[in-house]
MARKOLGU-811647 format. One line per field, with one value per atom (N, C-alpha, C): y, x, z; residue number from 1; atom name. Coordinates in steps of 0.001 Angstrom, whole numbers, always signed. Each point is the difference from the previous one (the first is absolute). Example, Ala and Ser with C-alpha at 12.3 -4.5 7.8 and 13.67 -1.06 7.14 Angstrom:
<bakols>
c2	(-5690;+1190;+1200;+1050;+1190;+1090)
c1	(+13190;-890;+900;-350;+820;-770)
c3	(+7800;+0;+0;-720;+60;+730)
num	(1;1;1;2;2;2)
atome	(N;CA;C;N;CA;C)
</bakols>
This chain:
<bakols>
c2	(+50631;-658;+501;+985;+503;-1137;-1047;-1058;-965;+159;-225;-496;-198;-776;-1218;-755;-1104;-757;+337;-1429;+161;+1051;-271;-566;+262;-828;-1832;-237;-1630;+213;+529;-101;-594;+1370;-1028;-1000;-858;-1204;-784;+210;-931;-83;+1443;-444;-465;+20;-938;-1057;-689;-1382;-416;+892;-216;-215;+899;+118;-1140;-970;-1085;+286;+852;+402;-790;-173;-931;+1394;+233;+882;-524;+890;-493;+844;-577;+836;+365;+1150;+165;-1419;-238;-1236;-1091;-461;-808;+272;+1782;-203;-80;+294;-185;-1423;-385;-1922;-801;+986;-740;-1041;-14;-558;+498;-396;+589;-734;-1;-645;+1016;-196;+1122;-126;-944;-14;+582;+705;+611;+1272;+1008;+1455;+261;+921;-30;+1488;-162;+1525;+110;+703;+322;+733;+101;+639;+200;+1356;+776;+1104;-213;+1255;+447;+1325;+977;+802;-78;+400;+1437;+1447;+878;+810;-126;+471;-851;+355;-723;-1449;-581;-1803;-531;+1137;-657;-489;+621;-204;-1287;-424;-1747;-905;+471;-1140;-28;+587;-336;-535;+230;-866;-1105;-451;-1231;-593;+193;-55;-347;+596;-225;-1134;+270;-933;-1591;-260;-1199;-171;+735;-187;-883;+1092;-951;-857;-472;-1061;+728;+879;+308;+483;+595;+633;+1170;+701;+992;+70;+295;+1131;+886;-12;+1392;+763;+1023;+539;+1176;-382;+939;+1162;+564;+1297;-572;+367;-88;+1492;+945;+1349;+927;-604;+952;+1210;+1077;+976;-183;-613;-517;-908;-972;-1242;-748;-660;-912;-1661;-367;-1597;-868;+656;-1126;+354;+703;+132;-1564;-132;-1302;-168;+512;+144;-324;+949;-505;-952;-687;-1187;-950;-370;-607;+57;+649;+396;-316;+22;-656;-1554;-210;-1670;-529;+754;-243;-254;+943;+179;-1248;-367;-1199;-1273;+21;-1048;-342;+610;-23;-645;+337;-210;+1121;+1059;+1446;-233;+694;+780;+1193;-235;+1180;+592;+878;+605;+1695;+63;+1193;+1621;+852;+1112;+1101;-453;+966;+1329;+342;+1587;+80;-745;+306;+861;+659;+995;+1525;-382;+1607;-209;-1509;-170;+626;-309;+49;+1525;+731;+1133;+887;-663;+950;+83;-1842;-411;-351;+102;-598;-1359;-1340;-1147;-666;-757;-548;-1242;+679;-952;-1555;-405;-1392;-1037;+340;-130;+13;+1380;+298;-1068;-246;-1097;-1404;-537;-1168;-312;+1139;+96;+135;+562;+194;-1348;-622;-934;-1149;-149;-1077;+317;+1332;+537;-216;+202;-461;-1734;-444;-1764;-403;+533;-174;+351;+785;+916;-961;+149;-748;-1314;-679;-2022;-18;+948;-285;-174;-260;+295;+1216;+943;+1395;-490;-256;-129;+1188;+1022;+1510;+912;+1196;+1737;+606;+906;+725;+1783;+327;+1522;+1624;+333;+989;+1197;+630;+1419;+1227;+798;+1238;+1467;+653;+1566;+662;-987;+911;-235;+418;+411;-1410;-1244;-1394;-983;-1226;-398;-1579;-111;-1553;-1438;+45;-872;+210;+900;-93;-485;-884;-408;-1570;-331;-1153;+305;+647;+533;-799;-180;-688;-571;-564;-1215;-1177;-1519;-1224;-49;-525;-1057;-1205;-533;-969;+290;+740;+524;+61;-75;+314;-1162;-974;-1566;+271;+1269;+188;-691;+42;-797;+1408;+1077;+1278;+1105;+1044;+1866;-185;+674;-139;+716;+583;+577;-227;-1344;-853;+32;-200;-62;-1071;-990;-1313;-59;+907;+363;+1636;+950;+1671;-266;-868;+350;-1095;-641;-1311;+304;+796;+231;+1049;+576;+581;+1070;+963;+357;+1118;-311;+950;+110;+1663;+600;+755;+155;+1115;+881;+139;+682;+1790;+412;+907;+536;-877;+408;-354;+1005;-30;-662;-410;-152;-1148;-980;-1122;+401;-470;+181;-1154;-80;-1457;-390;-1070;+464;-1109;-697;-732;-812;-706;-728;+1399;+571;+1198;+1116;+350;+1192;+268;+904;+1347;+96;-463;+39;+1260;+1151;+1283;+1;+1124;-204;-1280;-1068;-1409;+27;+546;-24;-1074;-1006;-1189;-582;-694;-906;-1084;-1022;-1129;-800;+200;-871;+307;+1621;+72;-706;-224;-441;-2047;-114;-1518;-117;+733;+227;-28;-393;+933;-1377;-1195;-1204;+49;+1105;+186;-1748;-207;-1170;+101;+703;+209;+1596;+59;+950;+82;+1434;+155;+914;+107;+1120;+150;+1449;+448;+772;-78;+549;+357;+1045;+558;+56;-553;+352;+1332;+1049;+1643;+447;-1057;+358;-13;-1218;-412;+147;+401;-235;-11;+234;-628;+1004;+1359;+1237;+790;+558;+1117;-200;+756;-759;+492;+975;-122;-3;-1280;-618;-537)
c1	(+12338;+649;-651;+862;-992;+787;+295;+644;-1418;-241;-1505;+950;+984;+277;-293;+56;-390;+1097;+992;+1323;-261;-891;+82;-1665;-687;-1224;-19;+975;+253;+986;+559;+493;-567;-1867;-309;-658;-280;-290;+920;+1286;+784;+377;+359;-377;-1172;-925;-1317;+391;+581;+121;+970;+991;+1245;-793;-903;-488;-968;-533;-678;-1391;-454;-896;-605;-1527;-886;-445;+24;-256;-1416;-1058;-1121;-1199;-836;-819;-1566;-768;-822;-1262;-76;-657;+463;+710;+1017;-443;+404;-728;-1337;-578;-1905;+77;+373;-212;+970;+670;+1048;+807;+594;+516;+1489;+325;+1447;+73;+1370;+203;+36;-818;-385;+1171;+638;+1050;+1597;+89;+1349;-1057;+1510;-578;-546;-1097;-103;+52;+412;-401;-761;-1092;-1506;+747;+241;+794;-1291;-359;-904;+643;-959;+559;-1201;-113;-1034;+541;-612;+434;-835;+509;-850;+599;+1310;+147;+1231;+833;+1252;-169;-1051;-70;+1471;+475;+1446;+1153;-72;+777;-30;-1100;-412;+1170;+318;+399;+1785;+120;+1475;-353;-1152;-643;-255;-325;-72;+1340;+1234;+1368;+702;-707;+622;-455;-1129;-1162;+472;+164;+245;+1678;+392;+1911;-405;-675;-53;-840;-649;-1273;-1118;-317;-1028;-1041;-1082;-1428;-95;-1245;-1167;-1107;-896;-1528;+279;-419;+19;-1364;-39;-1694;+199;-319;-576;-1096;+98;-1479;-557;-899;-649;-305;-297;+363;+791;+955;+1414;+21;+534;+38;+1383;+995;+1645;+288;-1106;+328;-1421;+253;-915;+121;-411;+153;-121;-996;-114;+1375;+378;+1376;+497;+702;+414;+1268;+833;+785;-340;-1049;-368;-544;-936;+151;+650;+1059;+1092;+793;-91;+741;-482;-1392;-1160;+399;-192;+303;+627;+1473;+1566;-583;-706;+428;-854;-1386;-775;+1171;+861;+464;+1278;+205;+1393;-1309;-974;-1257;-310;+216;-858;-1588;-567;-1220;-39;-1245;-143;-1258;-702;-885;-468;-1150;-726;+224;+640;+161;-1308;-1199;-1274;-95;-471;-541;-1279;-877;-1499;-642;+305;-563;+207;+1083;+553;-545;-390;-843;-1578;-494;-1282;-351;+793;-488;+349;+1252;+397;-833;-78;-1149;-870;-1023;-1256;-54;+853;-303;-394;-536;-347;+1422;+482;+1320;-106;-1587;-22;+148;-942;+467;+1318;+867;+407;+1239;+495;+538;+61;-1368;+94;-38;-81;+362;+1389;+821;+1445;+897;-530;+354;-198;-1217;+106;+1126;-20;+567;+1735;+296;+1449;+235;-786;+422;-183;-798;-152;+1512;+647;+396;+1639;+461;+1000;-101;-911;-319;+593;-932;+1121;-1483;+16;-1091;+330;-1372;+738;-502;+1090;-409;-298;+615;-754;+338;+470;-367;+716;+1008;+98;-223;-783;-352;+1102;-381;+1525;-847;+1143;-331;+824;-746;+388;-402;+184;-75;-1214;-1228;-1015;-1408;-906;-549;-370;+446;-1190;+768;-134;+825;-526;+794;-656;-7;+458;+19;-1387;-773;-1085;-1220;+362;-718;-687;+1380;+70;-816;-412;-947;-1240;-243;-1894;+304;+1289;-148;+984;-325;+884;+1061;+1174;+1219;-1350;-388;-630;-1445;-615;-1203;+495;+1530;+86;+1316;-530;+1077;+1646;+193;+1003;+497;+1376;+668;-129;+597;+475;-294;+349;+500;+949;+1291;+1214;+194;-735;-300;-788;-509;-545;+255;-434;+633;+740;-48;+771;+1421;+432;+1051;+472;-832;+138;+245;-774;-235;+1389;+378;+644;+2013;+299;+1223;+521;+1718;+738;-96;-714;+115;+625;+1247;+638;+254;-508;-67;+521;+311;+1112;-1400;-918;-1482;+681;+1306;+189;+1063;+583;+288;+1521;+868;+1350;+296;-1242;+436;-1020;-146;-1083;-451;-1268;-664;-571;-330;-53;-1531;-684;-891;-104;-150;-610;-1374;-334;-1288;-739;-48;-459;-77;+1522;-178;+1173;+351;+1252;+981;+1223;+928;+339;+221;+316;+1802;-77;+1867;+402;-331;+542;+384;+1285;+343;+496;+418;+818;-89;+602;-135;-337;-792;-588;+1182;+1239;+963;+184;-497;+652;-1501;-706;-1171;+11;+942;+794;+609;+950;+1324;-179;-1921;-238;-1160;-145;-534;-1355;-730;-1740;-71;-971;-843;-1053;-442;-989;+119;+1057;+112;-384;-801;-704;+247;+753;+678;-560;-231;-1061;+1249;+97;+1233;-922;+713;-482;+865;-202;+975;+323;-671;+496;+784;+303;+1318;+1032;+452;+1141;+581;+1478;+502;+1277;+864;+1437;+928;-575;+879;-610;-1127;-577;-1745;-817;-1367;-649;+164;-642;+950;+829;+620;-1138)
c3	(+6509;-1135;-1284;-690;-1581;-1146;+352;-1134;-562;-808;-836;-1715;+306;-1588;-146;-1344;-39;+540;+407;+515;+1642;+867;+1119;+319;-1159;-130;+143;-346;-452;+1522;+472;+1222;+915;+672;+119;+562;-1282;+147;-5;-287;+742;+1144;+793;+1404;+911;-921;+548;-24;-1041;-314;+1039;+208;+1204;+1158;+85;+1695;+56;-1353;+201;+365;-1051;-21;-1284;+324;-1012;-1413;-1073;-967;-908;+1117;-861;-659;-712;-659;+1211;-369;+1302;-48;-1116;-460;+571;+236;+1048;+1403;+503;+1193;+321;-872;+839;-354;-1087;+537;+989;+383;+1698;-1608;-790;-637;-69;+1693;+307;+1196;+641;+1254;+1319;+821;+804;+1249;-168;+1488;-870;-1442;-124;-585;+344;-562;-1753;-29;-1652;-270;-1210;-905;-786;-33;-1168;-613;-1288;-1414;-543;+113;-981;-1108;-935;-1022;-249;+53;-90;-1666;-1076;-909;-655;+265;+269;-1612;-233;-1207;-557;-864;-590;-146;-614;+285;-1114;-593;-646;+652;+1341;+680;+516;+648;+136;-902;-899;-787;+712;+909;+1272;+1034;+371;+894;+85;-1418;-627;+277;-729;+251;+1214;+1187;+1154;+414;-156;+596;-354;-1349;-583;+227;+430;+244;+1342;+717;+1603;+265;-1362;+363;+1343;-259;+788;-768;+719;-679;+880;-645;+876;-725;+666;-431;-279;-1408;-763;-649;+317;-355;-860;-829;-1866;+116;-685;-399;-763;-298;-1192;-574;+953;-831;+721;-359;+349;-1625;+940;-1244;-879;+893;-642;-212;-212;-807;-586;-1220;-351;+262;+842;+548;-1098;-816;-1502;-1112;+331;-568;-842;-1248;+304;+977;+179;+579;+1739;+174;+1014;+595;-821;+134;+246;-1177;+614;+1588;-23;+1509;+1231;-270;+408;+510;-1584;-260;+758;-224;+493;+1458;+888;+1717;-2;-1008;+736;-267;-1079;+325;+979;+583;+848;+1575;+92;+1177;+569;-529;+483;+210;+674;-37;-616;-1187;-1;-320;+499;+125;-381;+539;-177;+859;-51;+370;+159;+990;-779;+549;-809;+157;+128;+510;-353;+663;+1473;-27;-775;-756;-960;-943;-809;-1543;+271;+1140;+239;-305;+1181;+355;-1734;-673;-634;-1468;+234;-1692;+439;+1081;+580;-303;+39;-427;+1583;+75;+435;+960;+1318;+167;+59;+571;+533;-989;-1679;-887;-760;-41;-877;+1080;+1190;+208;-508;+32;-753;-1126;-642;-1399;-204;+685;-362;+453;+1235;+555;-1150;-690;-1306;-1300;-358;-556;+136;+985;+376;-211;+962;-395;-1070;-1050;-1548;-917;+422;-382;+317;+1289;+732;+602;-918;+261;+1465;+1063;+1311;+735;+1793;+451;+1190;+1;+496;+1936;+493;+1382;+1278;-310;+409;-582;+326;-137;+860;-419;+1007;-930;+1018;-177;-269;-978;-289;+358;+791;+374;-1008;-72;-1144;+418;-784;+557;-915;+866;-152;+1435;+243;+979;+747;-597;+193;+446;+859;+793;-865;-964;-755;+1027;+1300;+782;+711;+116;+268;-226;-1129;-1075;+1410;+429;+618;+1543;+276;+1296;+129;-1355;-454;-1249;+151;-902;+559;-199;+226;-725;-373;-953;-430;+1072;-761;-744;+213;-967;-1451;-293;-1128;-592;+885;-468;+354;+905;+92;+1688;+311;+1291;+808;-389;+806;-488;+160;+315;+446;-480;+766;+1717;-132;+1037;+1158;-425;+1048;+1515;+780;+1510;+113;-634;+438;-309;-993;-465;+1122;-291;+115;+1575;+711;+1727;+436;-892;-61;-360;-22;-834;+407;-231;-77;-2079;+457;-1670;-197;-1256;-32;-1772;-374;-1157;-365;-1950;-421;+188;-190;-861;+99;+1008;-16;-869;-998;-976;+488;+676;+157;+1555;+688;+1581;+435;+596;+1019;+798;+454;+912;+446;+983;+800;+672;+565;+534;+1038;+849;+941;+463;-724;+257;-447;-897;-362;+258;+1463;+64;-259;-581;+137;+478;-63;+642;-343;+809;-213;-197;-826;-494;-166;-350;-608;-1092;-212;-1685;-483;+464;-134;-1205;-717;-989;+465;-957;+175;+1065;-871;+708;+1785;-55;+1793;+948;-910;+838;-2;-973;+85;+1024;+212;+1311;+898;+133;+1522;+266;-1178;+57;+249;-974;+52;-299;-186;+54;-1660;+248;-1380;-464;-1270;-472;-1650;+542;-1655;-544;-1283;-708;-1164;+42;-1632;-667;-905;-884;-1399;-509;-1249;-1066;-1264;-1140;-286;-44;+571;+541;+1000;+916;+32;-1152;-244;-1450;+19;-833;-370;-603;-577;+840;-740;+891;+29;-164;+80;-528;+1494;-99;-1041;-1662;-524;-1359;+393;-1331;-1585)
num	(1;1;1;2;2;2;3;3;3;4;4;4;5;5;5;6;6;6;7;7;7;8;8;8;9;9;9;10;10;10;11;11;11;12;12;12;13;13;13;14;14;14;15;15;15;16;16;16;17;17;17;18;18;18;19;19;19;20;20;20;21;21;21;22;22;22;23;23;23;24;24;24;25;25;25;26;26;26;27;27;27;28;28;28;29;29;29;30;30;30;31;31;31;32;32;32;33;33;33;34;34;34;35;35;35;36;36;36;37;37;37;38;38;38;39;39;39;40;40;40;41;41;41;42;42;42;43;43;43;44;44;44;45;45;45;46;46;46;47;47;47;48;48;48;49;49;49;50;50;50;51;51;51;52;52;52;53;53;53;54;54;54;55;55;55;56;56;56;57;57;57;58;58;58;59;59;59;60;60;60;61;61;61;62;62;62;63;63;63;64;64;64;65;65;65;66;66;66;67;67;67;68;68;68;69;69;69;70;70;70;71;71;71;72;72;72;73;73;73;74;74;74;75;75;75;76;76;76;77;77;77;78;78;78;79;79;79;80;80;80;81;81;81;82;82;82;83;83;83;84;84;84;85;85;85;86;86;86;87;87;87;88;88;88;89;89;89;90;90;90;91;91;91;92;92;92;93;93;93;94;94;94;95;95;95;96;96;96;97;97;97;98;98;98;99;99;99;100;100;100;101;101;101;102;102;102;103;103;103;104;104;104;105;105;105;106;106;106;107;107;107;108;108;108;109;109;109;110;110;110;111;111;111;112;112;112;113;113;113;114;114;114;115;115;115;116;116;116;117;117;117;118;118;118;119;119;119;120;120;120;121;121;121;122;122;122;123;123;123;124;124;124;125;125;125;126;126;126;127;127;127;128;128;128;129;129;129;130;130;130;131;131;131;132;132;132;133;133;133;134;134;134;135;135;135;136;136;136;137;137;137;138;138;138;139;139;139;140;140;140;141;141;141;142;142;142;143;143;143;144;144;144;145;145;145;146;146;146;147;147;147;148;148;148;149;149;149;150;150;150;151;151;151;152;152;152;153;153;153;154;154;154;155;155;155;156;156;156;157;157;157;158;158;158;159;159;159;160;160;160;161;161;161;162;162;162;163;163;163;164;164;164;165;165;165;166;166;166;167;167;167;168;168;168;169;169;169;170;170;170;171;171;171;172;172;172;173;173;173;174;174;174;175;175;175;176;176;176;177;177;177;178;178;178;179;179;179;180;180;180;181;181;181;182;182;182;183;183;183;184;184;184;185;185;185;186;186;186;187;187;187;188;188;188;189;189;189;190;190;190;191;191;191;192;192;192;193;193;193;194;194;194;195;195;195;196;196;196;197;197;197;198;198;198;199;199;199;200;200;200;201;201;201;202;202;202;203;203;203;204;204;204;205;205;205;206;206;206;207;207;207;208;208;208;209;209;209;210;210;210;211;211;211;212;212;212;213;213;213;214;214;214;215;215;215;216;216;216;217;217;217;218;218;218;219;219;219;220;220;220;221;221;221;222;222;222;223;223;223;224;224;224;225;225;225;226;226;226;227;227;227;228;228;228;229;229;229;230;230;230;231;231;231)
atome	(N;CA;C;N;CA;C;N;CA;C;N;CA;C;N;CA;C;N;CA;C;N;CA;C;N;CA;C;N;CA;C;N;CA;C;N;CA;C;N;CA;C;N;CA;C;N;CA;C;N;CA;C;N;CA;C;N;CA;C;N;CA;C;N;CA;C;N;CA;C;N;CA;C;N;CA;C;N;CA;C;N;CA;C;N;CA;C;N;CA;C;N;CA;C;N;CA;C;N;CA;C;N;CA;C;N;CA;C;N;CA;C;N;CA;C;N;CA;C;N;CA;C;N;CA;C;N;CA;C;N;CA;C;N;CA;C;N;CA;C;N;CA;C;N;CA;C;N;CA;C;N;CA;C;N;CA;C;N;CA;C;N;CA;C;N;CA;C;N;CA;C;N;CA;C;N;CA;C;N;CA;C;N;CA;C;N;CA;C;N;CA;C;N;CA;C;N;CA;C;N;CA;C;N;CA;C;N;CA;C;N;CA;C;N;CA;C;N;CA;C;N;CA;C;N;CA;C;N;CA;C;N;CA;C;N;CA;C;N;CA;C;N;CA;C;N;CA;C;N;CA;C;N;CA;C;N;CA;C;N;CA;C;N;CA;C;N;CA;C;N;CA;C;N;CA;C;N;CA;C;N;CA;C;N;CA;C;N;CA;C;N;CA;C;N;CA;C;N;CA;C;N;CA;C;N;CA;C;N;CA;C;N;CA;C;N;CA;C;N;CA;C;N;CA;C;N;CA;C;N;CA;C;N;CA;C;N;CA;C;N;CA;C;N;CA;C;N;CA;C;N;CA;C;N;CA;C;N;CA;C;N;CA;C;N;CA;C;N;CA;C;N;CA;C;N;CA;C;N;CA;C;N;CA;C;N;CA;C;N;CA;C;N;CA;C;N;CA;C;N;CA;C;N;CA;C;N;CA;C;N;CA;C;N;CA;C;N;CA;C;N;CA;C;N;CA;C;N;CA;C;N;CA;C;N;CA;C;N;CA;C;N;CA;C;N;CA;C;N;CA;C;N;CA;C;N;CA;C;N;CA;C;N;CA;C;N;CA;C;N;CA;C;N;CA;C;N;CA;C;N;CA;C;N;CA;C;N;CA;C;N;CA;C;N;CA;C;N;CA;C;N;CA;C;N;CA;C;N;CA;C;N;CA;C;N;CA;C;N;CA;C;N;CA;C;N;CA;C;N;CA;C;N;CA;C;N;CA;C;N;CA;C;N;CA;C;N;CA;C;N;CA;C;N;CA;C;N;CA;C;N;CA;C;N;CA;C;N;CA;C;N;CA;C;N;CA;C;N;CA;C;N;CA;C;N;CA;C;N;CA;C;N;CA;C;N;CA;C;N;CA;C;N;CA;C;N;CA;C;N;CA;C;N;CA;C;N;CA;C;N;CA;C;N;CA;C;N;CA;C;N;CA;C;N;CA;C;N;CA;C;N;CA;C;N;CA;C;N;CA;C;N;CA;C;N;CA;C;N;CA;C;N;CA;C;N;CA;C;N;CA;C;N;CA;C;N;CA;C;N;CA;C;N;CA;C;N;CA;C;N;CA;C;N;CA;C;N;CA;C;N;CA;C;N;CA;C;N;CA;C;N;CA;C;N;CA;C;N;CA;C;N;CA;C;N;CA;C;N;CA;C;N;CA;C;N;CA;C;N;CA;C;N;CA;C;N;CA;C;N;CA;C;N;CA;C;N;CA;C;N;CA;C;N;CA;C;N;CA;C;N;CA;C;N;CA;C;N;CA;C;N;CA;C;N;CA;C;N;CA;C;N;CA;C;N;CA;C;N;CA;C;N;CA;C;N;CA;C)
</bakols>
């Protein structure tokens, strides 16, 4: 399926909603703040470039009364988060009941500016809730095209050493779920209690059809758009 516009985006989550599926934030699931005897969907947003686009996301989101986890840079090279603009938008997703959070890079700041990651985390982590009057309940780690695997960060370090609930990538979720991602730009990929479903191209929806139980979908504002992906 290469249909990645925004009208088959809002699609869907309405056939989630058809198939009676619960639409929740990952903050929701590590506190079991869901009903574990009907099916759910973890709605993540991984925000790696285009955060303008968010603001349809917003749109859908609040048409269908639903939410997700959404995770920010702080040094993205294609956007400024302090933006005012961006902000707002910000604003907007906390008030509809989004999550939203931290996108880190700390093993690429370290190696690249020698800072110090264990620090330069809880410094950004104050920095954000100052910033977005929100409280940051985890992190999920962005991968990029350079030699360093920023999820590694989490090998020799806790969520809670640093007042946080999670890593999206947690086992309780990762070993726990049906996960299926655009991250490939024009096509999904799927994974199984964390492994690989080889050739699984399906859309979120064919993995509805087929009545997963705990499905977790990472979607990117990059991916989508009106008619053409670099409208």
């Amino acid at each position: 399926m290469d249909n990645f516009t925004y009208e088959y985006y809002e699609t869907i989550f309405k056939e989630a909603l058809a198939h009676e599926y619960q639409i929740i934030t990952l903050k929701e699931f590590f506190l079991d703040e869901y009903d574990k005897d009907k099916k759910v969907l973890v709605n993540r947003i991984d925000v790696d470039f285009k955060i303008a686009r968010l603001r349809r996301f917003y749109q859908i989101f609040k048409k269908l009364g639903i939410r997700a986890s959404i995770y920010v840079r702080l040094h993205a090279p294609d956007y400024n988060l302090l933006a005012i603009g961006n902000i707002k938008i910000m604003q907007d997703l906390i008030s509809i009941g989004c999550e939203v959070a931290l996108h880190t890079e700390l093993e690429d700041v370290e190696h690249y500016c020698q800072l110090e990651k264990q620090n330069l985390l809880k410094r950004e982590i104050a920095f954000f809730e100052t910033i977005f009057e929100t409280k940051l309940y985890g992190t999920a780690s962005h991968g990029d095209m350079t030699p360093n695997n920023n999820l590694d960060f989490w090998k020799t370090n806790k969520a809670s050493d640093f007042g946080l609930l999670y890593e999206a990538y947690d086992d309780k979720l990762w070993k726990n779920c049906r996960y299926v991602s655009d991250s490939e730009w024009t096509r999904w990929k799927a994974y199984e209690n964390g492994e690989l479903l080889k050739d699984d191209r399906r859309t979120p929806i064919g993995h509805m059809q087929e009545g997963c139980r705990v499905l977790h979908t990472l979607t990117h504002p990059e991916s989508w758009y009106d008619g053409y992906i670099y409208e």
